[in-house]
N, C-alpha and C positions, 0 to 999 in steps of 0.2 A: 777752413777756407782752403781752396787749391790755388795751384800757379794760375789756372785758367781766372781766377775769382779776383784775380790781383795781389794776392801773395807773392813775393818776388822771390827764387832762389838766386843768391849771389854764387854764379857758378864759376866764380875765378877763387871762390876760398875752397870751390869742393876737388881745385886738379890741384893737378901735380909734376914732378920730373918725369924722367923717364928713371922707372924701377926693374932691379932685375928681379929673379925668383931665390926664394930661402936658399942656400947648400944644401940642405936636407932631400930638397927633390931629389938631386944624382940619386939619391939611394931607393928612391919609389923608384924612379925608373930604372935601374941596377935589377931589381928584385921582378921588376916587368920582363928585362929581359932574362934575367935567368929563367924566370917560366917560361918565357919563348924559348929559348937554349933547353930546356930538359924535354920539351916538347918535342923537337929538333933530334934530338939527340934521342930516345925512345924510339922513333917515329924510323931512325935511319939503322938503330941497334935491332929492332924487330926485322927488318926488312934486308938486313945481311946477312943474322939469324935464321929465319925463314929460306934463305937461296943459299946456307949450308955455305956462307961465306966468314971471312973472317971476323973477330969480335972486337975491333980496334976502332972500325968506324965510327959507331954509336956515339963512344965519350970523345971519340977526336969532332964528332960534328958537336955537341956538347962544346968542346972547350973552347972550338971554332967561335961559336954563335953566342955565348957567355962575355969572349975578349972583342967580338963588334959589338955587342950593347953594351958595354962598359964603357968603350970609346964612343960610342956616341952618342952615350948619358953626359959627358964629362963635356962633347963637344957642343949638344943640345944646351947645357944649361947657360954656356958662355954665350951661345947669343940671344936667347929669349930673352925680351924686355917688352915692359907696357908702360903707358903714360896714360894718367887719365886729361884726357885735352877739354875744351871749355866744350866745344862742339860734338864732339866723338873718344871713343873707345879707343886708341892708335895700339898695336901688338907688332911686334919684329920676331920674329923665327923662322927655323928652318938648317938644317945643316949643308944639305946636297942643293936645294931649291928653298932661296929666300923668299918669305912670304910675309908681305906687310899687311896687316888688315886694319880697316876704320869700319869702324862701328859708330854710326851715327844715332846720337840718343834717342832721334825720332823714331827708330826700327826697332825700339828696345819693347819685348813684350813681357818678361820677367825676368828676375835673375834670382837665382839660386846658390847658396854659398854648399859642399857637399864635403863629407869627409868619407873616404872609401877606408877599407880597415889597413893597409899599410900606410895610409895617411895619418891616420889617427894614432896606429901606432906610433910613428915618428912624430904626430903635433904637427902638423899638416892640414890645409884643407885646399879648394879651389874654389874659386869663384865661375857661375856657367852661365853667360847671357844669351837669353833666345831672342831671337829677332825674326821680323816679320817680312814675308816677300824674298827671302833667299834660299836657295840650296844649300843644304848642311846647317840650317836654320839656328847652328851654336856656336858659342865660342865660348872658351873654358881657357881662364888664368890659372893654371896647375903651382902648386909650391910657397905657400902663402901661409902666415901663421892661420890659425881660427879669427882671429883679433882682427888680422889683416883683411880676411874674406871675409867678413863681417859687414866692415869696414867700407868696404871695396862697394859690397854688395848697398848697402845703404844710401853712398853719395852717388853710384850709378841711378837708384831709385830715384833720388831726389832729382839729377840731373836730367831724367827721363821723362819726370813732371814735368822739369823745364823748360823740354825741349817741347812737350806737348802742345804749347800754345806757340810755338814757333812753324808746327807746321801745317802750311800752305792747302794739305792737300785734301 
């Protein structure tokens, strides 16, 4: 039987507070930006290399672009936070530009729990909700146990049946 069939999900048992992400994220994105920094740093060592310039650039833009993703791994994770609300998805982040997103269960078209290999390395995963009728059609809670994204991923399901019969359109 579905929510539509009369089945009720009680969707005030499936929210919650506002959550932040595991500590362990900093260090996936740590390990993001040091690929962006060796990238960086390659990209400006060949290219001072090549114009018979000196050879200091390369690791100074390296160590440049390694200590701003470091900082703002550390600054990223203090303010990410989600709540799962009765109606919608509610997200807070952003470092330089705050950005609050609602995701309303009515737009939800699947969700996806994923683990990328420095995720799993660390016991990590994310949760990725696709929604319907928007640009950048996703949204992705990064820093979550597996347990967590699981989890995540299950009561948004259920709460997306929920919302099924709630909408109008």
């Amino acid at each position: 039987m579905t929510a539509a069939e009369g089945e009720r999900i009680d969707a005030e048992s499936l929210t919650g507070p506002m959550r932040s992400l595991h500590p362990r994220v900093r260090i996936v994105w740590g390990v993001q930006a040091l690929a962006s920094a060796l990238v960086v740093g390659a990209v400006v060592g060949f290219a001072t290399v090549a114009f018979d310039g000196p050879r200091w650039p390369g690791p100074a833009a390296f160590l440049v672009v390694a200590a701003l993703g470091a900082a703002l791994s550390a600054l990223r994770y203090r303010v990410w936070r989600f709540q799962v609300r009765e109606d919608s998805l509610y997200l807070e982040r952003g470092v330089f530009t705050r950005v609050k997103t609602v995701v309303p269960y009515v737009r939800i078209q699947h969700v996806d729990a994923s683990r990328g290999p420095v995720e799993r390395l660390l016991g990590l995963a994310s949760t990725v909700v696709y929604t319907a009728g928007s640009r950048g059609a996703d949204v992705s809670v990064p820093g979550l146990t597996p347990e967590d994204a699981d989890d995540l991923q299950a009561r948004l399901k259920q709460l997306a049946i929920a919302a099924e019969g709630d909408d109008a359109v």
